[in-house]
N, C-alpha and C positions, 0 to 999 in steps of 0.2 A: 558527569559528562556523557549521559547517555547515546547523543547526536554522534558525537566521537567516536563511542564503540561500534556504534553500527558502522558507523564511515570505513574506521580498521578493518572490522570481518569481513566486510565483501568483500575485497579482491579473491581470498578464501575460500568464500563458504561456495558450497554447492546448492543453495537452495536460500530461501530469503531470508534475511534476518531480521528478526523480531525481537524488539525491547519495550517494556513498558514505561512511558515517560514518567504519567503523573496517574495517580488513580483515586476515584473521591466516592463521595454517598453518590452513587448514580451515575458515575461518570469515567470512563477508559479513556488515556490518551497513550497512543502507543506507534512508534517510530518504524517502520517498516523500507528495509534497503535489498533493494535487487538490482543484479547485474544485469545485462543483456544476456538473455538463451535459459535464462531463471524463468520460471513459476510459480506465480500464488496461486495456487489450486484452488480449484472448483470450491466455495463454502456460502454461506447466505450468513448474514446477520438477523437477528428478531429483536434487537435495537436501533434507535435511525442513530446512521453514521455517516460521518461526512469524509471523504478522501481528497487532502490538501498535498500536491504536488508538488515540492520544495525546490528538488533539480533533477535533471533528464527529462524522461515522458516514458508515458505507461499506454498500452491498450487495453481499454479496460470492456469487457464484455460482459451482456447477462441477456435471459431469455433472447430478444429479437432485434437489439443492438449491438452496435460495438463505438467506443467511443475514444480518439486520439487526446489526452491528456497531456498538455505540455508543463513546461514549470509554471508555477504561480500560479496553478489553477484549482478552482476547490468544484469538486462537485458531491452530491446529494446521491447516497445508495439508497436504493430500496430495500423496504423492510420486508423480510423470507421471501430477497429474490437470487435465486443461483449468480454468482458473478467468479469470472475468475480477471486477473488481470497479467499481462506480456509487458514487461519490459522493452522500450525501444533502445534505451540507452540506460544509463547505470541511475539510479533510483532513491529519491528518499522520498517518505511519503508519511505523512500523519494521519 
């Protein structure tokens, strides 16, 4: 019940919580919960990865955008592009 754990730690954590759901030949999926006033720091992926917004909303930012993501929304990162992203409201993310 990984979706659970991350639900529990947030009220908690100081920083975002990160669990790995399922992991295969060539493939991450990994559950990501933050609160409002939390940070996902600054990092880039050099895999294409998709960030599916489950509940809240995220600002998600990289080089020359910034992009409001609400729930039930999937978008498409860029591959080795800086992104960080701000919680609007409390946060699960795939």
């Amino acid at each position: 019940m990984i979706i659970e754990q991350v639900r529990e730690q947030i009220p908690s954590a100081t920083g975002p919580v990160v669990k790995i759901l399922k992991q295969g030949n060539g493939y991450k999926v990994i559950v990501i919960g933050l609160k409002k006033g939390t940070v996902l720091k600054e990092h880039k992926t050099v895999i294409p990865a998709t960030l599916i917004v489950t509940e809240g909303s995220v600002l998600y930012k990289e080089h020359k955008r910034s992009v409001d993501l609400m729930r039930d929304t999937d978008f498409e990162i860029p591959i080795n592009c800086c992104t960080v992203c701000w919680p609007l409201r409390i946060v699960f993310a795939f």
